[in-house]
ZAPA-353569 format. One record per residue (C-alpha): x, y, z; residue in one letter; residue number from 1. Coordinates in steps of 0.2 Angstrom, whole numbers. Each point is the difference from the previous one (the first is absolute). Example, Ala and Ser with C-alpha at 12.3 -4.5 7.8 and 13.67 -1.06 7.14 Angstrom:
// residues 2
> 62;-22;39;a;1
> 6;17;-3;s;2
// end
This chain:
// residues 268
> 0;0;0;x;1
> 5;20;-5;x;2
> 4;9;18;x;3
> -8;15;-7;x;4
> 2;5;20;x;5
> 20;4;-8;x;6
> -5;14;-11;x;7
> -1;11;14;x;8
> 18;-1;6;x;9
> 8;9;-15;x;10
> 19;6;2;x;11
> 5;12;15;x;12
> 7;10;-17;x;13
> -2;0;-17;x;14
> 13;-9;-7;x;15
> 10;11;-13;x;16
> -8;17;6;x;17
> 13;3;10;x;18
> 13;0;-13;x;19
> -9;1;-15;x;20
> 15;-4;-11;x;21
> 2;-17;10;x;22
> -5;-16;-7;x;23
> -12;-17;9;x;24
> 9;-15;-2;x;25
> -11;-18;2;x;26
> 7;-17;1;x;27
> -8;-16;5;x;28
> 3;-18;2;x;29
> 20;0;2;x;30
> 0;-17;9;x;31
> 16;6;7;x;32
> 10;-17;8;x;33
> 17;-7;1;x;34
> -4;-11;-13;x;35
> 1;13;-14;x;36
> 16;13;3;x;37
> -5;5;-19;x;38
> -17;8;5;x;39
> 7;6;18;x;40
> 14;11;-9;x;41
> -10;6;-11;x;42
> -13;5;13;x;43
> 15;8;10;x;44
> 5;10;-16;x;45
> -20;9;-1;x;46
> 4;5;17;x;47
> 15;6;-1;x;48
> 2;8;-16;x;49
> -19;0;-10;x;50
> -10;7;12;x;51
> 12;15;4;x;52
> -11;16;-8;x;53
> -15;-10;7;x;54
> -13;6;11;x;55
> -7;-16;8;x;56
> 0;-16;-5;x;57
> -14;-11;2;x;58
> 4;-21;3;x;59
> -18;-9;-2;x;60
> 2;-16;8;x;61
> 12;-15;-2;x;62
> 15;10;4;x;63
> 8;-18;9;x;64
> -4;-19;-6;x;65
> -7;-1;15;x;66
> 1;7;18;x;67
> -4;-9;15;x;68
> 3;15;13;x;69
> 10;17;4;x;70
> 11;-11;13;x;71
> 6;-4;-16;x;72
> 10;17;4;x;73
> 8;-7;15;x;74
> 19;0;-1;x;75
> 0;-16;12;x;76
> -10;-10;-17;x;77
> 14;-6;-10;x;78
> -3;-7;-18;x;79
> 0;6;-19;x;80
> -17;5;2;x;81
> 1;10;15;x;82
> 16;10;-6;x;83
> -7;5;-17;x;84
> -15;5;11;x;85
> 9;12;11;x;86
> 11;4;-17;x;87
> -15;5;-11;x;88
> -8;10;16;x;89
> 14;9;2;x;90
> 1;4;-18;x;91
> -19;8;1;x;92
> 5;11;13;x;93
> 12;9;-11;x;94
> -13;6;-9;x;95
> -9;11;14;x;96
> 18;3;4;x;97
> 0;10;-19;x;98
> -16;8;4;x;99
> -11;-13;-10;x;100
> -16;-7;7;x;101
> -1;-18;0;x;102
> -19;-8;-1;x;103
> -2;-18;3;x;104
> -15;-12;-3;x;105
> -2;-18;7;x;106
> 1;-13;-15;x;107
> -8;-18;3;x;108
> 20;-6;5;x;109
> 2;13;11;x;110
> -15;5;10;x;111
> 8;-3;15;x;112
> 13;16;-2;x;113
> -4;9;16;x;114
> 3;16;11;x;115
> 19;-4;5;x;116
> 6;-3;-19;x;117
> -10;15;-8;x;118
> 9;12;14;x;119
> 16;-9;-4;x;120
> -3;6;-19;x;121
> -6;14;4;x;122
> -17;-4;-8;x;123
> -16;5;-1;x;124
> -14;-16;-2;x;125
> -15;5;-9;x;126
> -15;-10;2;x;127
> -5;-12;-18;x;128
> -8;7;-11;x;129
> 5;18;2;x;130
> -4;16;-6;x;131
> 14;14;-6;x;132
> 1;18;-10;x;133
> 14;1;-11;x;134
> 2;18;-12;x;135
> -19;4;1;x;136
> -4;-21;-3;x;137
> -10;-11;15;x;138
> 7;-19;-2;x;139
> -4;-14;8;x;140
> 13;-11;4;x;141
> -1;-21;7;x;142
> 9;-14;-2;x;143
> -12;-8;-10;x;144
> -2;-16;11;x;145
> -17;6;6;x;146
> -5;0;-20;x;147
> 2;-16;-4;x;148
> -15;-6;6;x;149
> -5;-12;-11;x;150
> 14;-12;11;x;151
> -13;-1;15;x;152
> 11;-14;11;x;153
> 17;13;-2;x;154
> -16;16;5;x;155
> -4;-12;16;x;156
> 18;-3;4;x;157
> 3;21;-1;x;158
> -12;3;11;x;159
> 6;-11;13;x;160
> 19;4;-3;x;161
> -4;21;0;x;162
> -11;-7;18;x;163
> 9;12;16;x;164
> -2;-15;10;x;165
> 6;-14;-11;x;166
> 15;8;-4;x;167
> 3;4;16;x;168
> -1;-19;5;x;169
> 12;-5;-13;x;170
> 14;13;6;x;171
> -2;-9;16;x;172
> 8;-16;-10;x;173
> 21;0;1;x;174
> 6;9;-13;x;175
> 8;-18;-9;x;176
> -20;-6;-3;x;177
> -8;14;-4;x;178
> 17;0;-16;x;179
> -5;-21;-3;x;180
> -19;6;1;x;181
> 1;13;-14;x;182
> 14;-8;-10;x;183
> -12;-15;-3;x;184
> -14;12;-5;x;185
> 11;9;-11;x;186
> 6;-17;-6;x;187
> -18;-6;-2;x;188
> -7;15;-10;x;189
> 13;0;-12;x;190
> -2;-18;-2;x;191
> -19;5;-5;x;192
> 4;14;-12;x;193
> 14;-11;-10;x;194
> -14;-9;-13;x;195
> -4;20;-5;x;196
> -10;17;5;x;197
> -17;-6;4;x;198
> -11;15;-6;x;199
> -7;-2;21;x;200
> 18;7;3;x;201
> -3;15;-9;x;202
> -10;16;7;x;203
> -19;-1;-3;x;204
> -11;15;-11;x;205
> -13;0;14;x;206
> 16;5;12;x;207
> 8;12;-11;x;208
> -17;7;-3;x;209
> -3;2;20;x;210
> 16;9;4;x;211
> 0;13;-14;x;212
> -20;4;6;x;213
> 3;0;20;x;214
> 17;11;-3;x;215
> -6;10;-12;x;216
> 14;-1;-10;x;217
> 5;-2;-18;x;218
> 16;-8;4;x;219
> 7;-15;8;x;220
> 17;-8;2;x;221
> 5;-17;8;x;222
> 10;-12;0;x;223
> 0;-22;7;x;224
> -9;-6;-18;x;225
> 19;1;-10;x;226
> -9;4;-17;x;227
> 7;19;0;x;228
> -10;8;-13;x;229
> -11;16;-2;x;230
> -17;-2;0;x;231
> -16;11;-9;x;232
> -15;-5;11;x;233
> -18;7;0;x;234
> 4;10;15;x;235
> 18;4;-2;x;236
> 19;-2;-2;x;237
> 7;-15;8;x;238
> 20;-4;0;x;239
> 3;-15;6;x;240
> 18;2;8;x;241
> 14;-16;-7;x;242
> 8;-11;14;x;243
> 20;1;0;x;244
> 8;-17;-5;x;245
> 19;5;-5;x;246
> 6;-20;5;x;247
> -8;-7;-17;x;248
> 2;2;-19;x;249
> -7;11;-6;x;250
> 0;12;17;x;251
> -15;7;3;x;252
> -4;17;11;x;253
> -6;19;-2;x;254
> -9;14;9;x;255
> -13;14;-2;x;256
> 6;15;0;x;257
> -13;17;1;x;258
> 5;17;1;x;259
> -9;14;-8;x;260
> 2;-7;-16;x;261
> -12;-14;4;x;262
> 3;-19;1;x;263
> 14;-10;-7;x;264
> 6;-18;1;x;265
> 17;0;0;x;266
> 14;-16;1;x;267
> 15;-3;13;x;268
// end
């Protein structure tokens, strides 16, 4: 279901209105782990030298493979995983360090993001889906998860996952289960995806529909489908942002980019 309840908690400013000259950068559905330094350094090269005239940039989801909890962050959890967590979180923080906002969005692998990493980032989490002006232009931003709703056992499952209470009973779990836990889901749900892209995985007209109407927007950028493309539909524009695989041949990768020339999709 659309949380039209959202709509209402719009940006504490209006992104590029500040510095009018200043782009929005958007990226979703990095995947970032240990097991691809490929996508990694190039992630670590938009930080550090792409984003540099930017404004804010805006993450929508799926930033990690998957993320079991901020004690992730603790110096005392050794592992591959936990130091390219601490790595990549120190990495955001340069950006507010530069004077660049930094948004972030919950993806379906990494709901469980919480307050301790955000503050470590120095983040902001908006709420999915989410509502933004950008150079005179209101935009709804989501991850696109909640779209797809044609996949009603993956909708059930979200709404338990994005449950307070139930995540807060699985962070109670040592830290080496809740990683078996959600690398056998990870595992599973690729395993079902591999004999091809079941139109149910894709987002749904009806959804798309709802979101433009109840934001009252004409445009609408997410991410978690990985079919990148830009989209005419009834009610609006929809850009549909590419996830970043630079481990396989060919690479794939890209961000939006807006400033007050409008809306581009540009490559790594």
């Amino acid at each position: 279901m659309i949380d039209t309840k959202a709509f209402g908690r719009e940006a504490n400013r209006t992104a590029g209105a500040t510095h009018e000259a200043r782009p929005l950068f958007f990226i979703a559905d990095l995947h970032l782990s240990e097991a691809i330094p490929k996508t990694v350094a190039a992630f670590e090269h938009f930080i550090d030298v792409t984003t540099n005239d930017a404004d804010s940039v805006f993450i929508l989801g799926d930033l990690f493979e998957f993320w079991v909890g901020d004690d992730m962050l603790d110096p005392s959890v050794t592992g591959e995983r936990a130091e390219l967590a601490r790595r990549m979180t120190k990495r955001l923080h340069m950006l507010s360090e530069r004077g660049i906002g930094l948004y972030m969005m919950h993806g379906n692998r990494d709901f469980l993001l919480g307050p301790h990493f955000m503050k470590e980032a120095g983040a902001m989490l908006l709420p999915d889906p989410f509502v933004v002006t950008a150079f005179g232009s209101r935009i709804v931003l989501a991850h696109g998860d909640g779209l797809c709703t044609a996949d009603r056992n993956y909708q059930r499952f979200r709404d338990v996952a994005r449950n307070r209470f139930a995540q807060n009973l699985f962070l109670r779990l040592p830290l080496e289960t809740r990683l078996r836990i959600s690398q056998r889901m990870r595992t599973n749900s690729k395993d079902a995806r591999s004999t091809g892209m079941s139109a149910k995985y894709d987002v749904t007209k009806q959804a798309v529909s709802a979101l433009f109407i109840g934001s009252r927007t004409q445009t609408m950028i997410h991410g978690h489908t990985h079919r990148p493309a830009m989209h005419r539909e009834v009610e609006g524009t929809r850009w549909v942002l590419p996830d970043w695989e630079l481990d396989v041949d060919p690479p794939r990768g890209g961000y939006l980019r807006i400033d007050r020339n409008g809306v581009r999709a540009l490559p790594l």
